[in-house]
Structures are given as C-alpha cells and as structure tokens.
N, C-alpha and C positions, 0 to 999 in steps of 0.2 A: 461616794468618790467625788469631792471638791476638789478642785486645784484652778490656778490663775486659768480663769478664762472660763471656768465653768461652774455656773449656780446651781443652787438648788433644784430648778425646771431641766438645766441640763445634764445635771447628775440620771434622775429618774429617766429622761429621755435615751441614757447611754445605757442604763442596766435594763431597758425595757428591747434595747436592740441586739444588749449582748445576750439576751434569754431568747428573743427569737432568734437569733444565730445557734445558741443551743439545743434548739428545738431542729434547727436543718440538720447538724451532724444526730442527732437523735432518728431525725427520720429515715437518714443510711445508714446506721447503725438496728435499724427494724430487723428481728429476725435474728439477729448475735447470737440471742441467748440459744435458742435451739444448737445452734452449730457447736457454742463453748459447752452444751450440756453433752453433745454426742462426743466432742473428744475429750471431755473429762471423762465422761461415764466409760469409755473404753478404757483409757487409760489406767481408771479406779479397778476396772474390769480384772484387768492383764495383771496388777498388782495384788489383787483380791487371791486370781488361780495362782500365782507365784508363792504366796504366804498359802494354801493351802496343801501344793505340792510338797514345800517344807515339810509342811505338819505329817501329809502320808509318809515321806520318808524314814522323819524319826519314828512313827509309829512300827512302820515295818522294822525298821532296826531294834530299839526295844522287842519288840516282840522276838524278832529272832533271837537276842540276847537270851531273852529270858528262858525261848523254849529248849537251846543249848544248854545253857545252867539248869534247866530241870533234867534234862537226858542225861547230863554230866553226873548229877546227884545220883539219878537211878542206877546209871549205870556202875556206880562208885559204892552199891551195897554189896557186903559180901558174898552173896549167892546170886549175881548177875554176873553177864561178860559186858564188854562195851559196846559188842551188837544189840542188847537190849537197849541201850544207853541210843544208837543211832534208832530205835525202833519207835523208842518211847519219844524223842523227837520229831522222828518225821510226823506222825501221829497228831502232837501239840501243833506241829505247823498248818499241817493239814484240815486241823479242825480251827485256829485262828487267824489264819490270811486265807491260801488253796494250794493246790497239791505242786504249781511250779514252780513253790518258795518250797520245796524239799525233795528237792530232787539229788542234790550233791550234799549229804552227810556223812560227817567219818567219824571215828571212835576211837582212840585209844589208850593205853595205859602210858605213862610217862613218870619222870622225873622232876617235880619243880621244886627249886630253893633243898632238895633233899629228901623231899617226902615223894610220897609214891600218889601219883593224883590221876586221876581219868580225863581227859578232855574230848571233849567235842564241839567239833570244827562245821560250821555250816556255811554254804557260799551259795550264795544267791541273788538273785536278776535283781537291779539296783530302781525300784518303779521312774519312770522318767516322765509319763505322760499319763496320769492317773496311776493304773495299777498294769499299765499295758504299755506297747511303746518299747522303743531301743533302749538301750543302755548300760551301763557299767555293770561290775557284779560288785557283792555287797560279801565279807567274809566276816564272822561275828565265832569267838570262843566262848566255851564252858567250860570252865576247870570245877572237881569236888576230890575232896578228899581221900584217896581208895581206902575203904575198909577190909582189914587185915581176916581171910577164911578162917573159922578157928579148926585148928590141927585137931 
C-alpha cells in the first residue's frame, strides 16, 4: 500500500500496525468459537429432532395405512364379517407400533363408485413428542373389494 507520502519503509511499517491492531480484536474475540459452537450445535440440535419427528409421523401414518388396508382385504373375503376385518387390524397395529394406536377401529360394508367394498376406519393419537405427548388424532381408511358368498 503506496500512496503520496508513503514509501516503501512506510508501507511495511502501516501493515505491521494494522496486524497488530488485528491481533487486539483477535484477543476479544478469544473464546467465540466455544459460544458460536454451543448455539450452532443447539440450534443443528432442534432442527435434527424436527426432521425426525417428521419421519415418526409418516412412519406411524403408513403404517396405520397399511394395517387398515390389510384388515380391509381380510375382512372383504367371503367367509369373514368386518369384525374380523377390525380384529385382524387391531392385531397388525398392536404388533407394529402398541396397543394405544388401536384402540378406536371400525368395519364396515359400504358402497363405492357402485361396488360393494369393506372399509376400515382407524383413528388415532397423532405422536407429537416422540411416541408420547399431546396431540391431534390421525384418521387413516382401508377400502377392498367385498367378495361376493357363493349361494
């Protein structure tokens, strides 16, 4: 850094003053990193159990999904009623999440688009804070097909 009034001796002499000037904010700045480590590291925290609460919900929701549509299927062969259909359900809930995601299932025979189909209806605790915790309820269908008893 030359300019009118300042040589070569007084260039080095200005960037030897601006480095120890660098060195004072340096030495109140001792210690930063710990503090910007702990409110990053929370922050990455908070965001980390956010993105995995997501993931338990969808889990619990597929899964209820699917163990609706298996109870819907069973219950939709011609030698069951739809109480099988909510039995065989609660059953699959019970053995893949626990017993207070099946607590509220219903069964029955209906009408869709003109065919005759079995649904079942399951509604349950929406997890809010792991698998525990307040929260909403979660209602999830099974529609299959009824199969027709033969006469």
């Amino acid at each position: 850094m030359t300019g009118p009034g300042i040589g070569m001796r007084g260039a080095a002499q200005h960037l030897a003053q601006r480095a120890v000037g660098c060195d004072a904010v340096r030495g109140r700045e001792r210690g930063s990193a710990a503090v910007d480590f702990a409110l990053v590291g929370g922050l990455i925290t908070l965001l980390f159990a956010g993105v995995v609460q997501i993931a338990l919900v969808q889990h619990v929701r597929s899964t209820l999904v699917d163990c609706a549509a298996e109870g819907a299927r069973y219950a939709a062969l011609a030698d069951r009623a739809p109480q099988d259909g909510v039995a065989r359900t609660r059953a699959l809930i019970e053995s893949a999440l626990s017993a207070g995601y099946a607590q509220d299932v219903s069964a029955a025979r209906t009408r869709l688009d003109g065919l005759d189909v079995v649904e079942v209806t399951v509604t349950a605790p929406l997890p809010v804070a792991g698998l525990l915790g307040p929260g909403g309820a979660l209602t999830v269908t099974g529609h299959a097909l009824a199969e027709d008893a033969a006469p």
